[in-house]
N, C-alpha and C positions, 0 to 999 in steps of 0.2 A: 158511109155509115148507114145512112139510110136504104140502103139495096138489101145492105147485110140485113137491117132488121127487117125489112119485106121478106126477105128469103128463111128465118129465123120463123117470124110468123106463120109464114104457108107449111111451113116443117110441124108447126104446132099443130095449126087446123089442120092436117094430113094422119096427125099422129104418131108424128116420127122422129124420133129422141127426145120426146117432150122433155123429158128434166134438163137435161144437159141446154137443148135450147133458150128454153127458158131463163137460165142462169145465165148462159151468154144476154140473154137480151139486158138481163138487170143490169150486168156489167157495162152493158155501150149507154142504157138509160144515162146514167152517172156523165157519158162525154155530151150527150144530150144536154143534158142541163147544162155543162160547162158554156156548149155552146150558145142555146137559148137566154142563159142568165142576164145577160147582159145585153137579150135584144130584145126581148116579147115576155110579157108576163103569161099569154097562152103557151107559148112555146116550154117557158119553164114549168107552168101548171100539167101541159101533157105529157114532158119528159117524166115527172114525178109521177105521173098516174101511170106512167108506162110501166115504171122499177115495179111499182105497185104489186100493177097486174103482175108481171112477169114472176115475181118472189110468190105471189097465190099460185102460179100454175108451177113453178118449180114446187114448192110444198107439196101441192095438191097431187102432182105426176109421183112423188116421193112414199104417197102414202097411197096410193093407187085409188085415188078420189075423181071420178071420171066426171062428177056432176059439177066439182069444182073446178076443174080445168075447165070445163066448159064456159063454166062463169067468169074467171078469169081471160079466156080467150073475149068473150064480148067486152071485157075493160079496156082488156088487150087495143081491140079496134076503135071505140071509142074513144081511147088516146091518140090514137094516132089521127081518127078523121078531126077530132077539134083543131089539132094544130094542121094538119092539110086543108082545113078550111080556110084556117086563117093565112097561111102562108103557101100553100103551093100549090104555082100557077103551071099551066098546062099549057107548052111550046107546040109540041106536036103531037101525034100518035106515040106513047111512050118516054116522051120526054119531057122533063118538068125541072121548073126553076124554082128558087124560093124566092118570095116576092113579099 
């Protein structure tokens, strides 16, 4: 789930299906929380800000609002570094557990 939203992202910051990305991302947000709910209150605070973001740059790519997606992409990341701060831990070059 998480590779997919890393690859979801870089598609965004690229500029490459923004809207259709986007909307996948809100959709996996949702298993996000499912998951987080019940472990981390960071984890479910960032899943939520992920939908968040994700639903502004879907909107924003919809209406062809560039300065909004922009904005939405730094929510974008910001959700995702709070909960990779708090939970994941870095095995090797590339490869990371949730801790």
């Amino acid at each position: 789930m998480m590779k997919e939203i890393g690859s979801l992202q870089g598609k965004i910051r690229k500029n490459e299906d923004v809207e259709a990305s986007a909307k996948r991302l809100a959709t996996l947000s949702k298993d996000v929380e499912a998951f987080w709910g019940k472990r981390s209150d960071v984890g479910l605070k960032s899943a939520q800000e992920l939908g968040a973001a994700a639903n502004t740059i879907a909107s924003a790519a919809a209406a062809g609002k560039s300065d909004d997606i922009a904005a939405g992409g730094k929510s974008l990341g910001g959700a995702c570094r709070s909960c990779h701060d708090a939970h994941r831990e870095k095995i090797s070059e590339g490869v990371y557990k949730i801790k």
